[in-house]
C-alpha positions in Angstrom: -149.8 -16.9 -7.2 -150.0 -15.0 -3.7 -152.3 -18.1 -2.4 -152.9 -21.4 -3.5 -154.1 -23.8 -1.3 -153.9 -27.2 -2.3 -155.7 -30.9 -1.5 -156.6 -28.8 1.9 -158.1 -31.6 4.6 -159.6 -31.0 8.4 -161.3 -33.3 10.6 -162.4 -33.2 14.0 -161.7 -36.3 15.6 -161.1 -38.3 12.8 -164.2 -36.8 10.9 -163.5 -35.1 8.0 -165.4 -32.0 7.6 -163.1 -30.3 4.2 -161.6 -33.1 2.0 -159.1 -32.6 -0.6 -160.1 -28.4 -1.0 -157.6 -26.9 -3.6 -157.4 -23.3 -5.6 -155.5 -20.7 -6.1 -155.8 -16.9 -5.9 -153.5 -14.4 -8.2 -152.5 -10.8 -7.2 -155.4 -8.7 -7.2 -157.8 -11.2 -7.8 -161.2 -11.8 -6.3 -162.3 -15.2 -5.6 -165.4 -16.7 -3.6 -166.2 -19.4 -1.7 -169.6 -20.2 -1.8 -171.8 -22.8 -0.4 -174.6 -24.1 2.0 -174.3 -24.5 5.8 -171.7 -26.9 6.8 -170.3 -26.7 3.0 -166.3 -26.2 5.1 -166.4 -22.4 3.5 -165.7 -20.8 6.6 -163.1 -23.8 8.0 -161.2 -23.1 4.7 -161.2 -19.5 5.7 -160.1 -20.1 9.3 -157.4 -22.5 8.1 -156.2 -20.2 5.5 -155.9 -17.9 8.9 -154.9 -20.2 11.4 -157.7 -19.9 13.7 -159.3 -23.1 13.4 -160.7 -24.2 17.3 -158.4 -26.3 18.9 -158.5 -30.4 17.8 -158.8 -29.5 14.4 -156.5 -31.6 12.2 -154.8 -30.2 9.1 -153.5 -32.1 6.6 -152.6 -30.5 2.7 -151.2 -27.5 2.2 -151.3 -23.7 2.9 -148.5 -21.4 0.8 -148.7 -17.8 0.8 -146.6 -16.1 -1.7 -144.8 -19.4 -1.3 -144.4 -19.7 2.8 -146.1 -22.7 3.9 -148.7 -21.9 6.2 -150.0 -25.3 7.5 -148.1 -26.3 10.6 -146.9 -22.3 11.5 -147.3 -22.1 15.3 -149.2 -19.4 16.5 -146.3 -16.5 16.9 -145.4 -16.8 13.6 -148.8 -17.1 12.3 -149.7 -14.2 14.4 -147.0 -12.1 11.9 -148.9 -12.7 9.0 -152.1 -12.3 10.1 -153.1 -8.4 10.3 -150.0 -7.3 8.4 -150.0 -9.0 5.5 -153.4 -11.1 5.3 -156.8 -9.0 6.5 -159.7 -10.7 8.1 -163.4 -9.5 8.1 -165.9 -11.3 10.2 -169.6 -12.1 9.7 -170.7 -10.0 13.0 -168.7 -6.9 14.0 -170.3 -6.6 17.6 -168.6 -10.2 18.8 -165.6 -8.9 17.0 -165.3 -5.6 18.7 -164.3 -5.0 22.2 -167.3 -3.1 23.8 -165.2 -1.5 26.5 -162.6 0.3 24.2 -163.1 2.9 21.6 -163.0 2.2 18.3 -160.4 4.2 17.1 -158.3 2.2 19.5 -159.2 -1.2 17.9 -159.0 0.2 13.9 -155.2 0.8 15.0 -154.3 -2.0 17.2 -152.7 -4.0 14.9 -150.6 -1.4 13.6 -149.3 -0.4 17.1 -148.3 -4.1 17.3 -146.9 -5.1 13.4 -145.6 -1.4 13.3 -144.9 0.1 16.9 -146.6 3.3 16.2 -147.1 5.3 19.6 -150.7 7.1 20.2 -150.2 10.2 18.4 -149.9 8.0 14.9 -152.2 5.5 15.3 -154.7 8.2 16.5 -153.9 9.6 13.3 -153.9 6.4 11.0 -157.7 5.3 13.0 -158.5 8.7 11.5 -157.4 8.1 8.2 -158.9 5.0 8.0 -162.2 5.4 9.4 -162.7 8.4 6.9 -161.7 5.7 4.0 -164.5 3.2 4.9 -166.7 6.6 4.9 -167.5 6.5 8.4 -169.0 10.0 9.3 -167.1 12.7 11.3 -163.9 10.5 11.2 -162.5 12.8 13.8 -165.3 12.1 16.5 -166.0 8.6 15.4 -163.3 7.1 16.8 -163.5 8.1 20.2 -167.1 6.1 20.1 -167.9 2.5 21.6 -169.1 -0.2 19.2 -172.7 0.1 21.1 -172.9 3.6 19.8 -172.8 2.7 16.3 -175.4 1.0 14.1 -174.2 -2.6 12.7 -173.3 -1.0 9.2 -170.9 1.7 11.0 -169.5 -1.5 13.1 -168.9 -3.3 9.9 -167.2 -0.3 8.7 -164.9 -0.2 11.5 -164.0 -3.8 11.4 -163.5 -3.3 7.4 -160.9 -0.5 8.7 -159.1 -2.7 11.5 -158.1 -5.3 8.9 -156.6 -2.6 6.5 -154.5 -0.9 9.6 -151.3 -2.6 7.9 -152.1 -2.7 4.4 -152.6 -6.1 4.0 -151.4 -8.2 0.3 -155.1 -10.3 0.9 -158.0 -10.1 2.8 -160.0 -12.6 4.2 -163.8 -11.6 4.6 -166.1 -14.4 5.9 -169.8 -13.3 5.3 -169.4 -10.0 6.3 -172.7 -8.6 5.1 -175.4 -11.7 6.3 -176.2 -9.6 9.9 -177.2 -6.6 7.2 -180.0 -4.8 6.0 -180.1 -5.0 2.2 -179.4 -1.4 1.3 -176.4 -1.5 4.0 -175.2 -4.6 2.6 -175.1 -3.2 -0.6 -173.0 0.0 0.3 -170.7 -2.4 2.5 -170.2 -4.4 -0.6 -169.5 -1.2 -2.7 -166.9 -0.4 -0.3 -165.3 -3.3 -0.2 -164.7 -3.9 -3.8 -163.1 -0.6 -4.5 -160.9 -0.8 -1.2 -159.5 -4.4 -2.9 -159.0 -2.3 -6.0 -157.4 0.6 -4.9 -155.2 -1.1 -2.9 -154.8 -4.1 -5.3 -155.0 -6.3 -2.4 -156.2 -9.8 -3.5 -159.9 -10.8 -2.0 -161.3 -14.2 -0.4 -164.7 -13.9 0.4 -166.6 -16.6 1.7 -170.9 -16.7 1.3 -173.6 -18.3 1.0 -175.4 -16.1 -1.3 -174.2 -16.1 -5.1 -176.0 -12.9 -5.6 -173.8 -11.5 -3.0 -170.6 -13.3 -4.8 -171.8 -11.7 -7.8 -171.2 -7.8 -6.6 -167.4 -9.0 -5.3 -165.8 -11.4 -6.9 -164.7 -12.3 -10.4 -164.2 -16.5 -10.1 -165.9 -18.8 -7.8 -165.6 -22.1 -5.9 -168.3 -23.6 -4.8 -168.2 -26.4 -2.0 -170.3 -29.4 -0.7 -169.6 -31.2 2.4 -165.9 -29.6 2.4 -165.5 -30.8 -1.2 -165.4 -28.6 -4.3 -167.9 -29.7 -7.0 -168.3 -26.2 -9.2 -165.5 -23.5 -10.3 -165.8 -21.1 -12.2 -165.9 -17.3 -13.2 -168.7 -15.8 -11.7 -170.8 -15.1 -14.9 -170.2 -18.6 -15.9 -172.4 -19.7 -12.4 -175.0 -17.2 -13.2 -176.1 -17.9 -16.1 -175.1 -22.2 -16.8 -174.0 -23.4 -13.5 -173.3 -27.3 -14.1 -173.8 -29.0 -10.4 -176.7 -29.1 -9.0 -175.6 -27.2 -5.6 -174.9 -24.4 -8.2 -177.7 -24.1 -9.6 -179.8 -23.9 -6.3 -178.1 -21.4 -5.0 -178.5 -19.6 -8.3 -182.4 -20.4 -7.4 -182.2 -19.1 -3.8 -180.4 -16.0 -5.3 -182.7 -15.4 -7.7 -185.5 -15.6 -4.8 -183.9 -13.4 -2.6 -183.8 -10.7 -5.8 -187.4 -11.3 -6.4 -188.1 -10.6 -2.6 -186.2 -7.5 -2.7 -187.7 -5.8 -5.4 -191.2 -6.7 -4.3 -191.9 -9.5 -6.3 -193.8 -12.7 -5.6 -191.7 -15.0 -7.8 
């Protein structure tokens, strides 16, 4: 296993907000966290990253390909973050730095992991933004994030966490702030990135519609507990907890909407 994350606990101030959160994610394997607001999805997430807010309490354990994570201080933490685990954010724009050009920030992390001078990481920012399909890679990245629409800024944030060629990515509802037909194309994109670079996937939502386009197995959480896993056809058509099966009735909704239906 490349991640497995077991009886995982955080509290703020004595109040636990994730209790006892375990599972494990294989080479090359896609696995979702799903759940409401406040379920500890995107805690789990920043734990497995080590950017939880300061007072957060950690208790369990963290092990990437077998390196235990939980209690890493930040230098070391910093290592593994960028070159060998990826991170996607819900909203590019607070993610970006409005004042430097893009082409700067898809390579940033390479110039630190790798110590590639301007020429190269020119070159890689290039490369990259014309593998997210990003138009006129050449001329793209000299741009500012406020001259690019929110699917082109999710692009370019899809790009900086592949600068290093991460083993997993991390991507924490990275297509809520989307339009559907965007969503769908950033989705696209992402699953056949994670395949042809056999990277392992965790991606966090609270939309099992979404899940469904990404992900092969799914972990559904309540109140920082895990109460449903399964593979993802498996929570689509009998999901056994009763959180599952509403968010199989929101998704279902959220189709019907789409396509114009009344429900």
């Amino acid at each position: 296993m490349s991640l497995e994350v077991s009886d995982l606990g955080i509290a703020f101030r004595g109040e636990r907000v994730v209790d006892g959160v375990s599972f494990a994610v294989a080479d090359g394997e896609r696995l979702g966290l799903i759940g409401e607001s406040g379920s500890g999805k995107s805690l789990t997430a920043l734990a497995i990253l080590g950017l939880l807010p300061d007072g957060a309490e950690v208790t369990g354990s963290i092990r990437w390909n077998g390196r235990e994570l939980v209690g890493l201080d930040d230098r070391e933490f910093a290592r593994v973050r960028g070159d060998e685990v990826g991170m996607v954010f819900q909203e590019p724009q607070t993610a970006l730095n409005p004042i430097r050009p893009v082409g700067r920030q898809i390579s940033e992390s390479a110039r630190i992991h790798r110590g590639l001078g301007r020429p190269a990481a020119r070159r890689l920012a290039v490369e990259l933004a014309r593998r997210v399909a990003l138009p006129d890679p050449e001329s793209i990245v000299s741009r500012y994030p406020h001259q690019l629409s929110g699917g082109q800024r999710q692009r370019v944030a899809i790009a900086m966490a592949l600068a290093c060629d991460p083993d997993l990515l991390v991507a924490d509802e990275p297509t809520t702030a989307l339009d559907v037909t965007v969503q769908a194309e950033v989705l696209d994109l992402l699953g056949r990135l994670v395949d042809e670079r056999g990277m392992s996937l965790v991606f966090i939502t609270h939309d099992l519609a979404v899940l469904a386009q990404v992900a092969t197995h799914g972990v559904v959480l309540e109140r920082g507990r895990v109460v449903e896993r399964a593979p993802i056809a498996r929570l689509l058509s009998a999901p056994s907890h009763p959180v599952t099966r509403g968010l199989l009735r929101d998704a279902t909704a959220t189709l019907w909407r789409a396509e114009g239906r009344d429900g």
